[in-house]
N, CA, C and O of each residue as an XYZ file, in Angstrom:
700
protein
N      24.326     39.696     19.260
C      23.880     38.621     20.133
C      25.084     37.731     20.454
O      25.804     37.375     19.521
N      25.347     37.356     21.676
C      26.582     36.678     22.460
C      26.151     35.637     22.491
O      24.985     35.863     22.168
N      26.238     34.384     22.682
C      26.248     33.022     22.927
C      25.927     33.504     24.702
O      24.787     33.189     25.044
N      26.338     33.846     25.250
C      25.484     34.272     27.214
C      24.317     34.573     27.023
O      23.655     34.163     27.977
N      23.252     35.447     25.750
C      22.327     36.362     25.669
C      21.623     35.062     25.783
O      20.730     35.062     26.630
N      21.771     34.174     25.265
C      20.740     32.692     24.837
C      20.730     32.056     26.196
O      19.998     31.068     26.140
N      21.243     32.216     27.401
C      20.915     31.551     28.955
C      21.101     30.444     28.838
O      21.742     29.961     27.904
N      20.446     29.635     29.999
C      21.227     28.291     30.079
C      20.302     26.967     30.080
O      20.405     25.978     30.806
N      19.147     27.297     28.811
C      18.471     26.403     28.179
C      18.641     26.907     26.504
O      18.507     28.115     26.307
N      18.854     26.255     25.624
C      19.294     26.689     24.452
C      18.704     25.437     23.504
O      19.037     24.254     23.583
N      17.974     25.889     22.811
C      16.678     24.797     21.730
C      17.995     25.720     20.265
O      18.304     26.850     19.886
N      18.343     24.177     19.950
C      19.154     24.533     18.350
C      17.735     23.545     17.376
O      17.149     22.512     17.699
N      17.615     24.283     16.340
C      17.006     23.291     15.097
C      17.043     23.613     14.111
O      17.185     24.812     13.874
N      16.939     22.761     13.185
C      17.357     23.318     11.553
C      17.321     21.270     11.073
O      17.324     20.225     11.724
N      17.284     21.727      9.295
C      17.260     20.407      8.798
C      18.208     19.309      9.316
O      19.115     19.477     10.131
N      17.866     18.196      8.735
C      18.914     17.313      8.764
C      20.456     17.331      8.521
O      20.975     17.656      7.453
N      21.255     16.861      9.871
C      22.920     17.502      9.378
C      23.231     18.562      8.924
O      24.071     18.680      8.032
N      22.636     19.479      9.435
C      22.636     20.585      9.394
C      24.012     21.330     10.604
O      24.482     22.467     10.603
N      24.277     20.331     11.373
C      24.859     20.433     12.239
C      24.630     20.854     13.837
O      25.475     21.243     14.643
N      23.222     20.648     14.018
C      22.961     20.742     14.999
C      23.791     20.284     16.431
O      24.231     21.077     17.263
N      23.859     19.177     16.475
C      24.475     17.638     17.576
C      25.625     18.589     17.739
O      25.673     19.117     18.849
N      26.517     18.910     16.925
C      27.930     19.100     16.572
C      28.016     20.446     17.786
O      28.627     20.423     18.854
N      27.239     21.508     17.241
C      26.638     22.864     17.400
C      26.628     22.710     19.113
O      27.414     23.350     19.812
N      25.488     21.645     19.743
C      25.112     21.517     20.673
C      26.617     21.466     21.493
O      27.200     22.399     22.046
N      26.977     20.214     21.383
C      28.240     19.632     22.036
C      29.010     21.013     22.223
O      29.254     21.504     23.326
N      29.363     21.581     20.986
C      30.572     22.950     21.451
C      29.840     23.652     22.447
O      30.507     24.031     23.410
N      28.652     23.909     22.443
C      28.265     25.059     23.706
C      28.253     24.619     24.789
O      28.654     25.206     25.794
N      27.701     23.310     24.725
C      27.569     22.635     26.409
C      29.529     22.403     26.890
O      29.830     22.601     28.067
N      30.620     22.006     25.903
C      31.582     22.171     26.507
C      31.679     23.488     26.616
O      32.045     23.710     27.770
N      31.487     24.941     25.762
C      31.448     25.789     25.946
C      31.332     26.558     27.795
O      32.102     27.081     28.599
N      29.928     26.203     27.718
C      29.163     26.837     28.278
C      29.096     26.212     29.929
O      29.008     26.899     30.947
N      29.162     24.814     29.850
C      29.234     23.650     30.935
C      27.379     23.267     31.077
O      26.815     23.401     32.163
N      26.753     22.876     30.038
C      25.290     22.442     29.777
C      25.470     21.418     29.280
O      26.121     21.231     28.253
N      25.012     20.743     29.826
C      24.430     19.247     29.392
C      24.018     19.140     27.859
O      23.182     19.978     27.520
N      24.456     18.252     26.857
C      23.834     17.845     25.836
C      22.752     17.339     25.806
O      22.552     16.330     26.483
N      21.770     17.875     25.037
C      20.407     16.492     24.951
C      20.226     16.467     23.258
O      19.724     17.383     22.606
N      20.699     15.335     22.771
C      20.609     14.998     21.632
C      18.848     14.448     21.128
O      18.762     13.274     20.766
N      17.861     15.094     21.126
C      16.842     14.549     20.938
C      16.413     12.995     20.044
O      15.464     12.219     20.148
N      17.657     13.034     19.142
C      17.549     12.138     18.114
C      17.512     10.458     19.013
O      16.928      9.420     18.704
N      18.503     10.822     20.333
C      19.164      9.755     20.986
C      17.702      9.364     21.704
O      17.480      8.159     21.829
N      16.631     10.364     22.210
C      15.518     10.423     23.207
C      14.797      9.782     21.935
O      14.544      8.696     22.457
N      14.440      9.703     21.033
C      13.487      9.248     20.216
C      13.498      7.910     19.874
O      12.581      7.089     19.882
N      15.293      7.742     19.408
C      15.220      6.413     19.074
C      15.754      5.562     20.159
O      16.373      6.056     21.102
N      15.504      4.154     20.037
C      16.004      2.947     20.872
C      17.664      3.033     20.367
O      18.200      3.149     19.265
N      18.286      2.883     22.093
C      19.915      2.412     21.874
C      19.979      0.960     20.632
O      19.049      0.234     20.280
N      21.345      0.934     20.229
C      21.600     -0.212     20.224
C      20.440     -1.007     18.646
O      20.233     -2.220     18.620
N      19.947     -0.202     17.700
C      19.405     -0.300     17.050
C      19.429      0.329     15.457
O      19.876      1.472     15.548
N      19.254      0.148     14.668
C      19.147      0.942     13.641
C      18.303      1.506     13.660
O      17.282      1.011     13.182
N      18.267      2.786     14.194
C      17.410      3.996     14.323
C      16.002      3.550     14.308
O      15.266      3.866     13.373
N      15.531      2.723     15.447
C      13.964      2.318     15.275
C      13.762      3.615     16.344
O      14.558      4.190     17.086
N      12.556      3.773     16.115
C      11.888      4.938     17.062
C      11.311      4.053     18.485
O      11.178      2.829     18.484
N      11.046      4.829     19.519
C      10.415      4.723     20.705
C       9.238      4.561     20.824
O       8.603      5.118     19.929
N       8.538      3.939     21.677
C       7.119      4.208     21.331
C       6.667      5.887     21.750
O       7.471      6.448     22.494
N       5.687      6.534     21.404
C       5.809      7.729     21.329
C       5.712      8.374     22.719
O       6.246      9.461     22.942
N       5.065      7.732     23.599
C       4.408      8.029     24.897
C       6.141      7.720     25.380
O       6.580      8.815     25.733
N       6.864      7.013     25.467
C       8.040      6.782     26.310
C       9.148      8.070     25.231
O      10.146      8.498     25.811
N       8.962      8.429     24.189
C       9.648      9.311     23.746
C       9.353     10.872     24.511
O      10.162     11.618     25.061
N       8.071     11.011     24.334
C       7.286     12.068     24.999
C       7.798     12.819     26.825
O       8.035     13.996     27.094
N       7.811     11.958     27.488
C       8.295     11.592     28.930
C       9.492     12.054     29.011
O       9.809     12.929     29.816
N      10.495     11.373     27.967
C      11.874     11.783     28.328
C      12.196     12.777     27.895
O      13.242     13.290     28.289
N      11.228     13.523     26.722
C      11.560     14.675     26.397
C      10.657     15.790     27.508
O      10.763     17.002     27.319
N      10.199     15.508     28.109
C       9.403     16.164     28.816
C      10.401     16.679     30.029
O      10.623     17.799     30.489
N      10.957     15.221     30.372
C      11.858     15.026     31.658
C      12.914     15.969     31.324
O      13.203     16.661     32.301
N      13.672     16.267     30.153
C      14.546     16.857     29.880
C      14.402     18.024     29.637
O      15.343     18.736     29.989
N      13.742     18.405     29.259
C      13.425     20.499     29.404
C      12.780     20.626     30.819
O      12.225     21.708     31.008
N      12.750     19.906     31.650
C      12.275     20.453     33.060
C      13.320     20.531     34.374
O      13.135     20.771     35.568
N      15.248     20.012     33.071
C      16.331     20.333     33.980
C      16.334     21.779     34.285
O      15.398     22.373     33.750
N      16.939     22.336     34.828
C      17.453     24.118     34.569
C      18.528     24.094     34.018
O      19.026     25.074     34.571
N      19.339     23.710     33.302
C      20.309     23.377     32.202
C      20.448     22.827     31.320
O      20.646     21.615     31.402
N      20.407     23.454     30.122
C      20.751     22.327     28.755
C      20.866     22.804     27.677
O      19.917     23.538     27.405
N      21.936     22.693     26.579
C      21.317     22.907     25.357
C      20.924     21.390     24.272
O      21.528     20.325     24.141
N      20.103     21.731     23.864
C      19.101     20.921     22.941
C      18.809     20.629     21.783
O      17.942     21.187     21.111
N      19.438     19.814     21.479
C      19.742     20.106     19.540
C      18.267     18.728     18.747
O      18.329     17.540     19.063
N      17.545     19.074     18.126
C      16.558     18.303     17.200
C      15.377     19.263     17.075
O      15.272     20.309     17.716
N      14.269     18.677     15.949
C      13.315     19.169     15.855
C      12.285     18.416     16.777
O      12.059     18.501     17.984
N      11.828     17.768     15.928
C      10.318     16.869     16.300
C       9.542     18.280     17.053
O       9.911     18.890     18.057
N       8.516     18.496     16.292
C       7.784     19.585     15.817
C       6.923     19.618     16.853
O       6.648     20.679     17.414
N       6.517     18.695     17.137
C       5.011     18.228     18.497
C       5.764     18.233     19.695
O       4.850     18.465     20.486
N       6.532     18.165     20.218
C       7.139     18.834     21.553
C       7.630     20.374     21.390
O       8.051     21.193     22.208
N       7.473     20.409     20.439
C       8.361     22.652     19.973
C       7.454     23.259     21.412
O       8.046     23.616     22.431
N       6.183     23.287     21.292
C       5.503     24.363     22.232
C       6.291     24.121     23.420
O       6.853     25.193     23.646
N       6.695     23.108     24.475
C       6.546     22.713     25.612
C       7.806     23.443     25.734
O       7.964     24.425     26.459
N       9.081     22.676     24.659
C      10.439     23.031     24.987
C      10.973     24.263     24.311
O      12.190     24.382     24.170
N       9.962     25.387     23.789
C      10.253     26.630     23.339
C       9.880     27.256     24.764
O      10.327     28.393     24.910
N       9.268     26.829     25.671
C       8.311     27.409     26.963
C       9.249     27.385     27.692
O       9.367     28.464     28.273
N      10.446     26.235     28.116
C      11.081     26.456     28.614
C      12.358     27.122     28.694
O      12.952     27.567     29.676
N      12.771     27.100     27.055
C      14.541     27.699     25.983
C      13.997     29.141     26.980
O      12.887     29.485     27.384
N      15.155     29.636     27.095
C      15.800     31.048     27.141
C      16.271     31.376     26.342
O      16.263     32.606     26.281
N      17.125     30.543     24.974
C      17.729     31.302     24.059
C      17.214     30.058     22.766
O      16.576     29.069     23.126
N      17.531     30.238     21.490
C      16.932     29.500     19.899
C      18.029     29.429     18.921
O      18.154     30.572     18.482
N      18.694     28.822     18.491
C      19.521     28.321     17.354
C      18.314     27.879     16.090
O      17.425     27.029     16.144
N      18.657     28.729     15.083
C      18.086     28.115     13.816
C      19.063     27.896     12.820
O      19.598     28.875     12.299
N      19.415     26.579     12.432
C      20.373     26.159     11.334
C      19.600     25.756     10.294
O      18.727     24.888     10.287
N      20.155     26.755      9.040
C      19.426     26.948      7.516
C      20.687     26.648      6.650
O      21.074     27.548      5.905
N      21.278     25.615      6.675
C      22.326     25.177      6.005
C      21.814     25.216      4.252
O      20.735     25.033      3.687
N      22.996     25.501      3.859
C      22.078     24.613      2.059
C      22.168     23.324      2.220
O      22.982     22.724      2.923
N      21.087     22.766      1.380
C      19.955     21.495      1.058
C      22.029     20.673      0.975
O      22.698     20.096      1.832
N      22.337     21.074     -0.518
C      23.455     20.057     -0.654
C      24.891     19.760      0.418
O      25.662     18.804      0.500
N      24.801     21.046      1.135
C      25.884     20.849      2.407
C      25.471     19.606      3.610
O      26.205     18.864      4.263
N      23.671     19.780      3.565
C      23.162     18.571      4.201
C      23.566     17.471      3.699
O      24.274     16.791      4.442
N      23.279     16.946      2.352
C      23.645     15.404      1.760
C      25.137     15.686      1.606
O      25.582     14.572      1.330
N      25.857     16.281      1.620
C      27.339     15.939      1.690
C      27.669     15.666      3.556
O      28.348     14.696      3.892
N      27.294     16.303      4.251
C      27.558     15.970      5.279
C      26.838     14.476      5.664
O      27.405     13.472      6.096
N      25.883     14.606      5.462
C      25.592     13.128      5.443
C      25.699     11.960      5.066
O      25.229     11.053      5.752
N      26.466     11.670      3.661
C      27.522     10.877      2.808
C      28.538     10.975      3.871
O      28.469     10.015      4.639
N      29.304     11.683      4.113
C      30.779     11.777      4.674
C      30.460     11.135      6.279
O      31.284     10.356      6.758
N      29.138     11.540      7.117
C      29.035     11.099      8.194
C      28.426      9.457      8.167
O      28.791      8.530      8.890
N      27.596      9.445      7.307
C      27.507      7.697      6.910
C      28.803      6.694      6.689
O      29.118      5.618      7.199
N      29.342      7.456      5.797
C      31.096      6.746      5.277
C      31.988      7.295      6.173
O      32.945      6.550      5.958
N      32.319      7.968      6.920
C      33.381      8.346      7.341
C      33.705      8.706      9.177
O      34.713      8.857      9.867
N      32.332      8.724      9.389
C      32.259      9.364     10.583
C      31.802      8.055     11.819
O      30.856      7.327     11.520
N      32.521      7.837     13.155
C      32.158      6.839     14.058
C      31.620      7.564     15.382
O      30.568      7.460     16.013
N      32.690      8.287     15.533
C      32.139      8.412     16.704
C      31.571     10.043     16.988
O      32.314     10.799     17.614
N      30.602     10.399     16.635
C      29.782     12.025     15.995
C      28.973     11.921     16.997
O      28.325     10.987     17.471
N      29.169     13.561     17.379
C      28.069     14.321     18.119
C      26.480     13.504     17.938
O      26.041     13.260     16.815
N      25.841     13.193     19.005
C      24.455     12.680     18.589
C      23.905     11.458     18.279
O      22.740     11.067     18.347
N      25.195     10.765     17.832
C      24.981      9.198     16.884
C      24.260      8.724     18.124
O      24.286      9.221     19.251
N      23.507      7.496     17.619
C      23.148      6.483     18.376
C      23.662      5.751     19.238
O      23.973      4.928     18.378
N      24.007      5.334     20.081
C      24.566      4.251     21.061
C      24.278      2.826     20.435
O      23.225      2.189     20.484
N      25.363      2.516     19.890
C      25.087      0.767     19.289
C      24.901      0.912     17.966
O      25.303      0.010     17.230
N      24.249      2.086     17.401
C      23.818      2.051     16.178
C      25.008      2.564     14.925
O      26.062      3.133     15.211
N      24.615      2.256     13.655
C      25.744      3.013     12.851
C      24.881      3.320     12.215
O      23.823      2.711     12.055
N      25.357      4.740     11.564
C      25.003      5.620     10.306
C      25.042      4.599      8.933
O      25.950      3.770      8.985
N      24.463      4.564      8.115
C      24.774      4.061      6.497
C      23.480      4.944      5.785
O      22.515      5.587      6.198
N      23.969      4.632      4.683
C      23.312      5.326      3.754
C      21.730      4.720      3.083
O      21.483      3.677      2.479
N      20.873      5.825      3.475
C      19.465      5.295      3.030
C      19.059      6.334      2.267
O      19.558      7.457      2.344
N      17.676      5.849      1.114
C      17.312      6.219      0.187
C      15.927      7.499      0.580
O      15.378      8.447      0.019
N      15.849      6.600      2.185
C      14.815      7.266      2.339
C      15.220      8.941      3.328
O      14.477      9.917      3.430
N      16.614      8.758      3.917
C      17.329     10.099      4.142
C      17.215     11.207      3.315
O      16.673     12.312      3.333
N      18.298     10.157      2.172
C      18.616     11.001      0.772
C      16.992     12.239      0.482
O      16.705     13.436      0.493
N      16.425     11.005      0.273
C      14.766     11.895      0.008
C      14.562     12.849      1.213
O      14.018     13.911      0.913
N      14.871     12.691      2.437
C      14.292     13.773      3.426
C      14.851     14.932      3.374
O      14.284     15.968      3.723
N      16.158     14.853      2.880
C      17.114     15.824      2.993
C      16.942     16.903      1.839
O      16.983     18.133      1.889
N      16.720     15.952      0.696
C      16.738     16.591     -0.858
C      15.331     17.379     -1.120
O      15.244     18.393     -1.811
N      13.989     16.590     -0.293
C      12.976     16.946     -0.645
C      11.878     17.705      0.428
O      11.201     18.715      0.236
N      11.972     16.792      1.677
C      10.580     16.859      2.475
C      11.228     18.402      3.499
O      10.424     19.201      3.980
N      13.032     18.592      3.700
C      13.391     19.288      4.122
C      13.155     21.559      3.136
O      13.323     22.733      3.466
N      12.779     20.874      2.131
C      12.321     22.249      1.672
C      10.659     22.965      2.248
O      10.280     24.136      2.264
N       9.941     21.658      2.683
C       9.034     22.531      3.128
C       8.973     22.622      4.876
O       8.210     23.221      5.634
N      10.121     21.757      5.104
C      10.238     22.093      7.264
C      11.142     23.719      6.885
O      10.900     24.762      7.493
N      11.939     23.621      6.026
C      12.616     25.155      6.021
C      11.639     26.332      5.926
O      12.069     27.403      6.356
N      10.571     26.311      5.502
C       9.475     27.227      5.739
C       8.786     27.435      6.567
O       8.351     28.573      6.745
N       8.369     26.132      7.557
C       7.782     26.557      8.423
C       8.828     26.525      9.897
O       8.291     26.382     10.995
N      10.042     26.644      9.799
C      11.313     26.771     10.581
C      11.127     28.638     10.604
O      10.944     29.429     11.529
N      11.243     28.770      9.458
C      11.520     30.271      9.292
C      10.148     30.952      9.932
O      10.184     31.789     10.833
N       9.001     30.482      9.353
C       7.553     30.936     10.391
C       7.917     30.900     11.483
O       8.028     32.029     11.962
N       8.188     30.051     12.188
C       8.427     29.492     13.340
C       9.366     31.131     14.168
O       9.035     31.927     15.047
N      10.640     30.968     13.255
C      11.749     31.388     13.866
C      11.480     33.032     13.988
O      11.955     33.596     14.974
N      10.690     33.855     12.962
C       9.954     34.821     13.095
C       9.075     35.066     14.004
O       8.769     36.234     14.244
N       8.436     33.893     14.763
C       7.477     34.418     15.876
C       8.074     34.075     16.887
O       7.492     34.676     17.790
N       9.114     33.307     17.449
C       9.519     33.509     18.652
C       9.920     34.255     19.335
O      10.371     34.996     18.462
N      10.154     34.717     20.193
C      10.254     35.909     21.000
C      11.330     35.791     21.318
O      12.044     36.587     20.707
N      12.043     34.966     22.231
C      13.961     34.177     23.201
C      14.765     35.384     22.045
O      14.321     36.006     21.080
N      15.966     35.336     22.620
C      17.144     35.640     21.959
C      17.539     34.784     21.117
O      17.737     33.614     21.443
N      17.728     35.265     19.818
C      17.677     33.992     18.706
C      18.699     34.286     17.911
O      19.090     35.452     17.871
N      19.196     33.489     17.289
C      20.284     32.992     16.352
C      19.996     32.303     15.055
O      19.846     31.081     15.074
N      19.889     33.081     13.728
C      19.406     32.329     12.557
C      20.648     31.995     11.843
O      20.819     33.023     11.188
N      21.823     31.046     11.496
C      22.805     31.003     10.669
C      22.054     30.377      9.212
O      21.329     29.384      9.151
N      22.493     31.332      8.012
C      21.988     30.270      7.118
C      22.307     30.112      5.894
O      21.702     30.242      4.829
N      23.921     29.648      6.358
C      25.257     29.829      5.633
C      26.397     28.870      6.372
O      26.647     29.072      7.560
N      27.147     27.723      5.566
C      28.447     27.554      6.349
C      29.289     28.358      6.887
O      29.966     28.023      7.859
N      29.376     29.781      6.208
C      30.289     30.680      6.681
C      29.743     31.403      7.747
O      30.612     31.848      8.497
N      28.344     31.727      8.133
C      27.589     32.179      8.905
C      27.902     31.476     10.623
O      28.183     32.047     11.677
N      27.672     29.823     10.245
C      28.083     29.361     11.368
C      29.308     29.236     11.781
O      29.605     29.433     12.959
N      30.482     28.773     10.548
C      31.758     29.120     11.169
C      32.087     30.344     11.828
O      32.894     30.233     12.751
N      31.675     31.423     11.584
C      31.802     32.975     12.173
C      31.238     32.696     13.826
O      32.009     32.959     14.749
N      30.036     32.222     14.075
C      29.226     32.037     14.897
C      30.611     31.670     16.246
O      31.085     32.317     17.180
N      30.881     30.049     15.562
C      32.445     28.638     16.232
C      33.017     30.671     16.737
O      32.698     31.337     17.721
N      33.696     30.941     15.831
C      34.811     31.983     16.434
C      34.291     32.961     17.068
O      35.178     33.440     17.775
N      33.170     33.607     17.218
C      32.829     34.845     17.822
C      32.465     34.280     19.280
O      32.648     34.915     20.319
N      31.874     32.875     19.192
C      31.620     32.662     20.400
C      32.787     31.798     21.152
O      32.404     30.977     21.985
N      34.126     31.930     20.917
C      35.026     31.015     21.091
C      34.832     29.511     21.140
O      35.635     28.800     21.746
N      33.957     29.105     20.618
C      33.736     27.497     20.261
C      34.590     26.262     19.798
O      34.909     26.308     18.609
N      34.862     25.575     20.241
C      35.402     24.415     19.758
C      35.089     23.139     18.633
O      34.105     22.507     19.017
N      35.430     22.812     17.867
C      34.495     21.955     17.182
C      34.666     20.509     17.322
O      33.892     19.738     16.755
């Protein structure tokens, strides 16, 4: 499977910092597709990650799989049907649990200006991440993998750092 086989709507998802955002950005410079950081559509600019109200989250995600170009990096589970209807191609990132909380330490402490971040907002470290990452993310990895088994698109499961670095070079990617 080529990075072309996936067309020119491309749904990436996988846990938290998993590297999705990152993922996205190389293909759309890749590829010349628009980024849509879902995380950015959910929450309010300029905020510490407060959410949208859901109906104005809904809309813009709606608005955005009805471009003919894009790749698409987040979950949020209750739009999957609409914007799997539209993907031509599927990224599934199955990182390990602890590559997540290290990337996420290092992107809290270290990281400003990252694929995806918020507009206005900064990363820091919360307890209630820590927990999503360590805990609530073992049972979205199951139904990711359900998920990723019944889709039909040209699909891509990495679920390995070395898996996706292979991915960066086969598809000449940039990071």
């Amino acid at each position: 499977m080529t990075i072309d086989d996936l067309g020119p709507r491309i749904c990436i998802m996988g846990p938290s910092n998993s590297g999705k955002s990152t993922l996205a950005e190389a293909i759309g410079r890749a590829r010349d597709l628009p980024s849509v950081h879902l995380d950015q559509l959910y929450h309010l600019p300029n905020t510490q990650w407060e959410p949208r109200p859901e109906a104005e989250f809904i809309a813009l995600h709606d608005e955005a799989i009805l471009r003919p170009r894009w790749v698409m990096d987040g979950n949020y589970s209750r739009c999957l049907p609409q914007r799997v209807e539209r993907a031509t191609g599927f990224i599934l990132l199955d990182i390990p649990t602890l590559t997540g909380l290290l990337r996420y330490l290092r992107r809290s402490w270290f990281e400003r200006d990252r694929p995806g971040a918020l507009a206005g907002g900064r990363d820091s470290v919360k307890w209630e991440m820590i927990h999503h990452i360590a805990v609530v993310t073992r049972v979205n990895r199951k139904r990711y993998k359900e998920m990723f088994d019944h889709i039909t698109l040209p699909k891509v499961k990495l679920a390995t750092t070395r898996e996706l670095t292979r991915f960066y070079h086969s598809a000449g990617l940039g990071r």
